[in-house]
N, C-alpha and C positions, 0 to 999 in steps of 0.2 A: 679097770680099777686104778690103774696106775697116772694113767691121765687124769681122774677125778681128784686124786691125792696132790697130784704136781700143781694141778688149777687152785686147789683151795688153797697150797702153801702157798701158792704168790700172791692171792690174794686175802690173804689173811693180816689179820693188824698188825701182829709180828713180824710183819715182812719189811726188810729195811729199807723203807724209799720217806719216812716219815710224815706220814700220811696224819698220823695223830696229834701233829702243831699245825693242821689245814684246818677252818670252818668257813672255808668257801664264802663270805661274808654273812653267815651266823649271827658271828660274836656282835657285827655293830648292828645288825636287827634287833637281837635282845637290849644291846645300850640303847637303842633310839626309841622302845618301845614297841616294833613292830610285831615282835616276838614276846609271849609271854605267858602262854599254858599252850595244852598240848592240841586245841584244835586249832589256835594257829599254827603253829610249828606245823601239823599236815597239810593243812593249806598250803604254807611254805616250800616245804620239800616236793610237795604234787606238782608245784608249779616248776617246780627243777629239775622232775622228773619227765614230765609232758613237754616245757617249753622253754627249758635252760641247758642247762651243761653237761646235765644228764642224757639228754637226748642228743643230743650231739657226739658227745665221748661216744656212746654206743654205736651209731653211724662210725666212727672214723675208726673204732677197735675194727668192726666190720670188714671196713675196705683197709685197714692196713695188716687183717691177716689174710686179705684175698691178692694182695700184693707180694705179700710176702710166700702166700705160697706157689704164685707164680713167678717166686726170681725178678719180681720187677723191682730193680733198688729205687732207680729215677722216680718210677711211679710215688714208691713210697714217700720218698724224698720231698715230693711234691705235696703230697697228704699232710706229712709232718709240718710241713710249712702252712701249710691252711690251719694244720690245727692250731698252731702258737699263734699264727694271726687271728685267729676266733679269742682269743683272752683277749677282755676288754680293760683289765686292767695292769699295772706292774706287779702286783700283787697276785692277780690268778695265773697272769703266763710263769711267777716265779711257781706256783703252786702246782700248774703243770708240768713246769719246764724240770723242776728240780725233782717231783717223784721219777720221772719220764727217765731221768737219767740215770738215778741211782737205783730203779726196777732192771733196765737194761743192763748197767755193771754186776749188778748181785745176780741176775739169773745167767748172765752168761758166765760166770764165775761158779756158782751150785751146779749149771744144768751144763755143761760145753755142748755145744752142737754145732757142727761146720756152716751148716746152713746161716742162724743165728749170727756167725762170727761174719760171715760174708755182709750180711745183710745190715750191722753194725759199722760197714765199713759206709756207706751211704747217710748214717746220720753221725755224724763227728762232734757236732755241736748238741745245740739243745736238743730236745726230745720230749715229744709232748706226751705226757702219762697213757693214752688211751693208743697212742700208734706203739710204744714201747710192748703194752701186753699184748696188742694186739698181731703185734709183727714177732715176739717170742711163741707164742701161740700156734703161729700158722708154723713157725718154721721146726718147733717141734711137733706136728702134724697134729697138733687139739682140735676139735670140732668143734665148727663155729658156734650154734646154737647154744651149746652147755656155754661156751667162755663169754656172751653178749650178757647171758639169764646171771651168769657170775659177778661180770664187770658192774652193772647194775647194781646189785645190792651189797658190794661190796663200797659204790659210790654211798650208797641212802647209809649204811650202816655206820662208816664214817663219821656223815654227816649229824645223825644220831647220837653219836658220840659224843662228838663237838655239843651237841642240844643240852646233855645230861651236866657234863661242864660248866655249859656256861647260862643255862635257860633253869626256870623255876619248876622242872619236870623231874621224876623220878626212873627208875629201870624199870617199871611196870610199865610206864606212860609210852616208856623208848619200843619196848615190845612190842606194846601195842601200836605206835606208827610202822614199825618195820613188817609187821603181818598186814596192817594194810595198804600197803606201797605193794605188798608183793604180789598180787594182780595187775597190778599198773606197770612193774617190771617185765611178765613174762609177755605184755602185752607190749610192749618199748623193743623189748628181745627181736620176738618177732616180727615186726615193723620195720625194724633197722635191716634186716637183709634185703626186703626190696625197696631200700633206699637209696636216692645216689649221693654224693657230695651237693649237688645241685638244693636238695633238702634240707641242707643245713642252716642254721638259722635261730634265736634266739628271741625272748620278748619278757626277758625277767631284767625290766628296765632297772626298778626299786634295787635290786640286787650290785645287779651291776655299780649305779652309784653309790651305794651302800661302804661299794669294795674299794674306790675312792675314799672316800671320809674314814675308813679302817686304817690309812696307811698313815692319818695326823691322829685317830682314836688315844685320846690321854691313856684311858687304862684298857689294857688287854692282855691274854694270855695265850694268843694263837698268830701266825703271818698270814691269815688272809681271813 
């Protein structure tokens, strides 16, 4: 019980890594038009969830809490660096780089664990958000399975978030994408353990330059 309580506080919107000024380029879909009632917007996120950055974060939580709970810092080390090099833009590596960090300071500050402390000594610099839970996770001994089914819809709900903000949907609409993404999460979940790095890999091109033309965006109220 106590692990399910610890997983949901860190990944709850509360949690200070400021996840809630991200819309992963959202905001300039809704300005360009691509985005604009709520069966786009699923269309959107499915494809972020099967073939963007969703599926990938999930892979890399994966392998950096099976690094972490083997003591491998290099290994990690290594991970880390792939993750920040999968951000295609200045804008999403800040998006990862900067939750990544401030997740890493605040849980080794709430939660102290030697383990944790050791393991922190391997990434000094940036820290890419999905090796961050994922290498806190392993090192307080969480179980993989629950923290992938978590990481996930802790990504979509975010993103969600960001939708209600700044898209012409309401908190009905948001519900109703987040219960249908969550078949496609527990399925992602799953997936991602018999994954390797080798599987990594993206195809949400639109997005991508999206997250480009966000960082000149005259008006917005989100960094990515």
């Amino acid at each position: 019980m106590i692990e399910q309580i610890r997983l949901t506080a860190w990944l709850s919107p509360t949690y200070p890594v400021g996840a809630y000024a991200y819309s992963h380029g959202l905001e300039w879909a809704v300005e360009a038009g691509d985005l604009s009632d709520e069966a786009g917007i699923a269309a959107w996120l499915t494809d972020v969830v099967e073939r963007g950055a969703a599926r990938n974060d999930t892979i890399l939580t994966a392998h950096a809490h099976r690094a972490a709970v083997s003591g491998d810092g290099p290994g990690l080390a290594e991970i880390n660096d792939l993750a920040l090099a999968l951000a295609p833009s200045r804008e999403l590596h800040l998006e990862t780089s900067q939750q990544g960090r401030s997740f890493l300071d605040a849980t080794r500050a709430a939660w102290p664990c030697p383990m944790l402390d050791a393991i922190a000594k391997t990434l000094p610099g940036a820290v890419a958000y999905p090796v961050a839970v994922g290498a806190a996770a392993g090192a307080h001994g969480m179980a993989r399975p629950a923290l992938l089914a978590a990481y996930g819809l802790a990504f979509v709900q975010n993103l969600v978030s960001a939708a209600l903000r700044a898209a012409p949907i309401g908190q009905a609409a948001g519900l109703r994408l987040i219960a249908g993404l969550g078949p496609r999460l527990v399925a992602l979940a799953a997936d991602a353990e018999g994954l390797g790095l080798d599987d990594l890999g993206s195809a949400t091109l639109r997005l991508d330059l999206g997250s480009f033309r966000h960082e000149t965006q005259y008006s917005r109220i989100f960094r990515s």
